[in-house]
C-alpha positions, 0 to 999 in steps of 0.5 A, a space after each residue: 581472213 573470211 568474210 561472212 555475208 550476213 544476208 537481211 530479208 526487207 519487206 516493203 509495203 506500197 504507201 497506198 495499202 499503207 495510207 489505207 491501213 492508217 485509216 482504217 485504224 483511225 476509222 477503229 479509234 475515232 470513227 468515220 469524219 467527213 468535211 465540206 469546204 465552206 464557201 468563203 474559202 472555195 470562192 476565195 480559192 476560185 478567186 485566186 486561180 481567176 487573178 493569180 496577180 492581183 493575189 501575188 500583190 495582196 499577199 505581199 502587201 499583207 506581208 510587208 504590213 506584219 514585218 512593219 508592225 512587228 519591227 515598230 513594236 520592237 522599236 517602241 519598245 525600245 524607245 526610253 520609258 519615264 520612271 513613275 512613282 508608286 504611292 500607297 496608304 497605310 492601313 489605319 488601325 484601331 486606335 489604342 485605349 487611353 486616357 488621351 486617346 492618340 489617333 494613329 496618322 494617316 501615312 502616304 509612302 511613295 516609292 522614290 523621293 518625291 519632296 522638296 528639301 525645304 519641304 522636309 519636317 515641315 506643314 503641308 498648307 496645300 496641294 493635297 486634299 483629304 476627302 470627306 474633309 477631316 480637321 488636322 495636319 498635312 507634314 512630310 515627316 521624311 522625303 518618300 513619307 507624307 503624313 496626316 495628323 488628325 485632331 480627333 479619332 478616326 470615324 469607323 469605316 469609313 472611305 477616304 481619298 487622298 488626291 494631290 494637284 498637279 503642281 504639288 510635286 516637282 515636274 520631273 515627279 511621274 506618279 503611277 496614279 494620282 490619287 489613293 484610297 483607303 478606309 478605316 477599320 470596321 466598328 466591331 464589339 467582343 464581350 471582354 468578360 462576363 461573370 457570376 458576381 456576389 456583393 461582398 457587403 450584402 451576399 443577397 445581392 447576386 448578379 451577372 455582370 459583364 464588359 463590352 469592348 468596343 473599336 470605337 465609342 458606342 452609342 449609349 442608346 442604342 447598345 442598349 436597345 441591342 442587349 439581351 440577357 436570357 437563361 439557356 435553361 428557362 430558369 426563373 432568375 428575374 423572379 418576376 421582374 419587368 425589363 430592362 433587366 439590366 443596367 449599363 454604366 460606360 467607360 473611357 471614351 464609351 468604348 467600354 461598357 458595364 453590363 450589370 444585370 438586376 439581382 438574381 434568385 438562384 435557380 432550383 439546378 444549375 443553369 447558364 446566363 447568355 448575353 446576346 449584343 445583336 448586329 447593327 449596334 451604332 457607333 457615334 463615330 460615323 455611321 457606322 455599325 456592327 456587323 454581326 451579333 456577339 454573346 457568352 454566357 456564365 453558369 449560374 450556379 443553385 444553392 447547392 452547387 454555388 460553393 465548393 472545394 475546387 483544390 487542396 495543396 500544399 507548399 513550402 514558403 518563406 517567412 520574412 526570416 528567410 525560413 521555411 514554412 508549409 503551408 496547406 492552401 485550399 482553395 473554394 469556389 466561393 469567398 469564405 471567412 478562413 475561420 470558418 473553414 479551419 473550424 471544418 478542416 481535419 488534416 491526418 498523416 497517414 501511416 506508410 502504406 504496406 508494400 504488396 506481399 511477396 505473394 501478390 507480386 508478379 511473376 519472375 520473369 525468364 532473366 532477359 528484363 530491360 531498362 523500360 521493365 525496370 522503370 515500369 516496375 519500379 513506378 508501379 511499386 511507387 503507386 503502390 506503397 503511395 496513397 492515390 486516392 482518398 477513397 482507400 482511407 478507412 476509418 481504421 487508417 484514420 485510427 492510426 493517423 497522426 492529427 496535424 494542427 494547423 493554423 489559419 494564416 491571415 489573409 488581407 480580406 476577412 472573406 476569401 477564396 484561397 485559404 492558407 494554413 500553415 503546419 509543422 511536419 518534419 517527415 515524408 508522408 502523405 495527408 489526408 484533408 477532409 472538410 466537413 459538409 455544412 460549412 458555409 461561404 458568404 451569403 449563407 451557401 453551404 457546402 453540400 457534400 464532405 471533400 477529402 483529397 490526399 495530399 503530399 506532405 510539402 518537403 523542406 529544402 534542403 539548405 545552408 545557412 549562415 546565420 546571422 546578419 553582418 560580417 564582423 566577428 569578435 576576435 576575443 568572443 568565441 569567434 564561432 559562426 552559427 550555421 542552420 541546415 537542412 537535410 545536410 549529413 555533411 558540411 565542407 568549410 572553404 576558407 580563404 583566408 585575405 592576406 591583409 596587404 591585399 586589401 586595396 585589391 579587394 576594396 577596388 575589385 568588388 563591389 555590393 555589401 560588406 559582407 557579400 561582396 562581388 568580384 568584377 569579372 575573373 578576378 576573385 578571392 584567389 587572387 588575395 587568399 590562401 585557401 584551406 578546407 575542413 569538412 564537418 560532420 552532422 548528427 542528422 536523424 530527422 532528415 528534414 529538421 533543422 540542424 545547428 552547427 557553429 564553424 570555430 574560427 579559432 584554428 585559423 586564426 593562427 599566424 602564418 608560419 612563412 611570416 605570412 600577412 594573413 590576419 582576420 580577413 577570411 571569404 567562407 564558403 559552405 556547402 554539402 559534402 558526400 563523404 563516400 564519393 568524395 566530392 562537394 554536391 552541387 545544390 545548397 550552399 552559402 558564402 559570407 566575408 568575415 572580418 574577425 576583429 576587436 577594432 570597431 571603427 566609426 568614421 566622421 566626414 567633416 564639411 572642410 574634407 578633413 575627416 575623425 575616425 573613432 576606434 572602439 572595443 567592439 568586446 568592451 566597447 571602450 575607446 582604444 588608444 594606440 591602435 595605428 590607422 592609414 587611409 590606404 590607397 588605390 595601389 596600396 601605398 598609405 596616403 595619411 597616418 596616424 595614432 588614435 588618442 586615450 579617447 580612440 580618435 584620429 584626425 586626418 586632413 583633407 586629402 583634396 581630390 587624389 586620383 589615379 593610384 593615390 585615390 583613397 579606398 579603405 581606412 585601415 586599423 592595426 592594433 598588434 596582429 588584429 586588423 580591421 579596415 572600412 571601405 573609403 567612401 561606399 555608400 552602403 556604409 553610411 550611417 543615416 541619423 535623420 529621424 524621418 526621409 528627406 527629398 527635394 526636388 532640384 533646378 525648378 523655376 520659382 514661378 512653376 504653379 504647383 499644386 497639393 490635392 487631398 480628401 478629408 479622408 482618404 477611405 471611403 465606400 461605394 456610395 460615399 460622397 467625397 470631398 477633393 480639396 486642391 491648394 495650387 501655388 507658385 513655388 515662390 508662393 507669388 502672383 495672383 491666381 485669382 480666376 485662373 482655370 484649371 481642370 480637375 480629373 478622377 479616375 476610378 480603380 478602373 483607370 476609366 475616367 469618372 470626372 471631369 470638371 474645370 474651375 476657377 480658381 480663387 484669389 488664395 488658390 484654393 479650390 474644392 469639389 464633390 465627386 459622388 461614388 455609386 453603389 456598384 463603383 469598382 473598389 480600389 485606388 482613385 486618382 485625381 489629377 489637377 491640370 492647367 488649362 490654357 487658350 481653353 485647352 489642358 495643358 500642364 499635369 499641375 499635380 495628383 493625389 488618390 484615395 481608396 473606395 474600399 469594401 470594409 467591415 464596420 467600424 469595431 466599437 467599445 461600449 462602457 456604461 455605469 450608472 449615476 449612483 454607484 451603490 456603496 453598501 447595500 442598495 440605492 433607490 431606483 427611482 434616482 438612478 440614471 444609466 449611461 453609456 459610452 461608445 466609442 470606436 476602437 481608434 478613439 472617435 466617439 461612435 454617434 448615430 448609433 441605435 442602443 438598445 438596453 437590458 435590465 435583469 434582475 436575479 435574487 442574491 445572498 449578501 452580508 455586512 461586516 457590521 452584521 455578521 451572523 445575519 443574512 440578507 436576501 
């Protein structure tokens, strides 16, 4: 082994070069420090070196003091703490908008439990005050919750404390703090809605009306020493008129406030209405007030822009058949008769646009196109054969368009913004809409320029329908089922054909109507059926008209060949087949249970639980007789049987109350193979012979105080006075009501309160009262409510009745006249003729007060006499 010495070469340096070296480099980076003891610390450092024993002792004192303190904090903290109580008060929040207003109650949590158990549910008499002092309730609600109930709202911004005594809580209870603090929420406004507003009775009437909503209730007066209107433009649409500018009309609690402005004078341009609520608005609920201004504005539209057509559509609705329609729905800026539109309203289908020339395509590209290329080709030839804009309608286009009628369809107000006109246009397609300029909204407002638009004819769904309502067919009619669809080249028929031994099963396993039954969760009509298919072809050459077809019966009528007890019982279901793919295509179908029978039953329940059950024809409409009939049971035993008579009928005693498996569920009729049944006891098979609704109410005290409100109308306008009559009576028609009071309530359309009165009422219970509308009152269902008033508070809602303040036409009137001397042959003296006229409203009431004004004219004729003939007389 050979050892290799590595040899190392070490360089020691001594510490004073080095300490030199770190300074100089120190010096290089920071520059040059000098420092100077402070006296204190020489004189101190004198004084030790003077008395080096005295110092020792200081020290250690001073070292004995620090391990002293810091081993009695220690031990302080180790010590056990008392447990304290967090208390805290819920913010109070705004109260909610209602009739009666519910202020929300102050909620005191603590942290742990705090309460006496015989305190729990409880009022709260003493031991916690609410400062400032406010009327109401103190009650623990839970062990950790205390909860003050107030009598009226909560004032805005306003500062509470809540302080409790000493004695108020067990003396093991430790709160964190004694008292708790907490302020109500600030009063604050926001503008709701502001618009541009037309009086439907007068159009001259224009205005800018508004609503203000508030947090609390708002000092009338002073809201409106704070509202300003003014037009952003300088347009003059007061035209002269003096302030106020407005008017202010208020709502439930004053928290809601109706600005309408003075009639307005349309200005030369469109301008814009701003209204400006400023800051410090008072509220009466404290002193508080906003703290800051809140506005908007509203266009104000000129003569020319006021009216316009904002949108043309169109769509595919229901009628009340069930069959689709469509409609084209235009809809203006400004209420106009419907009428008046379609008398300017020119719809065309266009022809199909041509299709780019091969020429004009774009170039092939080299082979390598995508999916993404395909799609993009494929939209940009979709816009190109389609119609985009009405701009590339011309008046040769139009030459070869087809007119498409349309009519008006009545909407419920003779003016309105959305008109609806219905059409018939089985085909795809495009329609050019265009309504002439010069058609006028209400108040005179024309439309200022010609709108066309080009919109896609509305496509018809594609359906199958069952025709026909019920669920029976005659088994010795022609047994078909019609059909109607709808874009369908083919139909697949699913019959499933009930095994008539099953239908205790399909009583007790659906529910719903007789001929749409639902089954009750995975048991369905395969459970009961065989089932078969059949497809039927259509004859479609339109794709979008109705198509007729009938389903014939007869084929599957046929009795089974393995003796099977399938009769005239079948769930059918239709829906599209694709004949290439051969398979069913998921969209439209329809299902229907048929029961093909001759046997009408007609069952008569008597009071003593017996019950008749007729049998009829339903081809003859004769009685049958011999036809066997059973009450079948829930587990399909037959609980009663019988033979009807000459007449058809059978009797079955009362079958007392069998349960379980001997519950009846289905009357069964067998007449050879036809069979028919009717479900027990459903409801939806009940026929109702009452000539008018019948109710009731049910479990009331004789004593109960009832009470009927009426009008003497029921319609009136905005300004009417109406008249309220109240009848108020003991169900048992007893006791004396003379003097008791009650209170009487009106609510606008607005539900906002309108009027409150209370009266007294007289010995017969009968009361009546006046309540005036105004000119600008909302339109609508009022409502009145009657309420008694106990210890001079309302108590028990007695009843409610309602009217309508309505904007309607005037009342349409007929006229006759004639004169007191009908003329017979020849003339009569004007000197002894009277005319009179006769005028009477449509609805039969003579139409008095009317202002008539007549017409005499007078023009030469020919005439002649038998007695004369060959003269003439002029």
């Amino acid at each position: 082994m050979e050892i290799v010495e590595e040899s190392r070469l070490v360089l020691r340096i001594p510490f004073n070069i080095q300490h030199s070296m770190f300074k100089r480099f120190l010096a290089f980076l920071f520059g040059s420090f000098t420092w100077t003891a402070p006296p204190w610390l020489a004189n101190t450092g004198g004084a030790v070196r003077r008395h080096r024993g005295r110092s020792f002792l200081l020290l250690l004192l001073l070292l004995l003091l620090a391990g002293g303190g810091w081993w009695s904090w220690r031990w302080y903290q180790a010590r056990p703490k008392p447990v304290t109580v967090a208390v805290i008060a819920d913010p109070i929040p705004v109260t909610k908008l209602e009739k009666e207003l519910k202020p929300a109650p102050l909620i005191v949590r603590f942290s742990a439990s705090v309460a006496r158990l015989e305190q729990i549910g409880k009022v709260v008499a003493h031991g916690v005050h609410l400062e400032p002092a406010t009327e109401g309730e103190w009650k623990w609600t839970t062990d950790v919750q205390l909860t003050f109930k107030p009598k009226r709202d909560w004032p805005a911004n306003q500062k509470y404390r809540v302080t409790f005594e000493k004695n108020f809580f067990p003396k093991r209870i430790l709160l964190e703090r004694d008292e708790v603090t907490l302020t109500t929420p600030a009063f604050s406004d926001v503008v709701q809605e502001i618009e541009f507003y037309q009086d439907p009775k007068d159009p001259a009437i224009r205005q800018v009306v508004a609503t203000l909503a508030f947090t609390h209730s708002v000092d009338r007066k002073d809201l409106e020493q704070h509202i300003a209107l003014s037009m952003i433009g300088n347009s003059d649409v007061f035209a002269g008129k003096s302030a106020p500018l407005f008017n202010v009309t208020y709502g439930l609690h004053d928290r809601l406030a109706y600005v309408r402005s003075v009639p307005l004078s349309l200005p030369e341009h469109e301008d814009f209405m701003k209204l400006v609520v400023g800051d410090g608005v008072r509220s009466t609920q404290g002193d508080a007030r906003t703290a800051s201004a809140v506005d908007d504005k509203v266009r104000v539209p000129d003569a020319s822009s006021f009216f316009k057509v904002e949108e043309s559509s169109g769509s595919v609705v229901r009628t009340a058949d069930g069959d689709p329609e469509q409609v084209l729905i235009v809809s203006t800026s400004a209420a106009a008769k419907s009428d008046e539109i379609r008398k300017a309203l020119h719809v065309y289908l266009l022809p199909r646009k041509a299709a780019p020339n091969d020429s004009e395509a774009a170039p092939e590209n080299d082979g390598e196109e995508d999916e993404d290329d395909s799609s993009e080709s494929s939209a940009s030839e979709a816009s190109t054969t389609t119609w985009q804009s009405p701009r590339e309608v011309t008046d040769d286009i139009l030459k070869n368009s087809k007119p498409v009628a349309v009519t008006v369809i009545p909407s419920e107000h003779e003016q309105t913004q959305t008109h609806a006109f219905k059409f018939s246009f089985e085909e795809e397609g495009s329609l050019y809409v265009r309504i002439d300029k010069g058609v006028k909204a209400v108040g005179g407002f024309p439309l200022p320029a010609t709108y066309d638009a080009i919109v896609a004819v509305p496509k018809l769904p594609r359906e199958i329908q069952i025709q026909g309502n019920g669920g029976i067919l005659a088994l010795n009619g022609e047994r078909k089922l019609s059909i109607k669809s709808r874009g369908i080249g083919e139909i697949e028929f699913e019959i499933a054909r009930v095994a008539s031994n099953q239908i205790n099963h399909l009583v007790t396993q659906t529910n719903g109507a007789f001929e749409n039954p639902e089954f009750f969760g995975e048991f369905d009509e395969e459970n009961i059926s065989r089932i078969g298919v059949a497809h039927q072809p259509l004859n479609v050459t339109i794709p979008f008209k109705a198509n007729y077809s009938a389903f014939d019966f007869s084929s599957h009528l046929q009795l089974p060949d393995d003796g099977g007890s399938e009769r005239g019982l079948f769930f059918i279901r239709a829906r599209e087949w694709d004949p290439v793919k051969k398979k069913t295509i998921r969209g439209p179908s329809d299902r229907r249970f048929i029961l093909v029978t001759d046997l009408g039953m007609l069952v008569k329940k008597n009071t003593d639980g017996s019950s008749d059950v007729f049998v009829v024809s339903i081809k003859a409409g004769a009685p049958v007789g011999g036809v066997a009939v059973q009450i079948l049971g829930k587990n399909g035993v037959p609980l009663a049987s019988g033979t009807s008579s000459a007449d058809g009928r059978v009797n079955f005693p009362s079958l007392g109350n069998p349960t379980r498996e001997k519950r009846p569920v289905a009357f069964i009729a067998r007449l050879g193979d036809d069979v028919s049944f009717m479900p027990y006891a459903r409801s939806n098979r009940a026929l109702d012979f009452s000539r008018f609704d019948t109710d009731g109410v049910e479990n009331v005290s004789p004593e109960q105080l009832e009470a009927f409100v009426f009008t003497e109308r029921g319609v009136y306008r905005p300004g009417d006075e109406v008249h309220i009559g109240c009848i108020v009576k003991q169900r048992a028609w007893q006791g004396n009501l003379e003097g008791m009071p009650v209170e009487v309530e009106v609510f606008d359309a607005r539900d906002a309160r309108a009027q409150v009165r209370q009266l007294a009422l007289p010995a017969k219970g009968f009361a009546e009262l006046n309540f005036q509308t105004a000119n600008e009152s909302p339109t609508g269902a009022y409502r009145v409510e009657v309420y008694l008033v106990r210890n001079g508070k309302r108590d028990a809602l007695l009843g409610s009745g309602d009217f309508h303040v309505e904007e309607f036409l005037p009342d349409r009137m007929k006229i006759e006249s004639h004169l007191s001397q009908e003329p017979g042959r020849g003339w009569i003296d004007p000197k002894d003729v009277q005319a009179f006229v006769t005028l009477r409203n449509l609805y039969g009431t003579p139409a008095s007060a009317r202002r008539i004004a007549s017409k005499l004219e007078l023009a030469p004729a020919n005439f002649s006499f038998d007695e004369f003939k060959g003269y003439a007389f002029h």
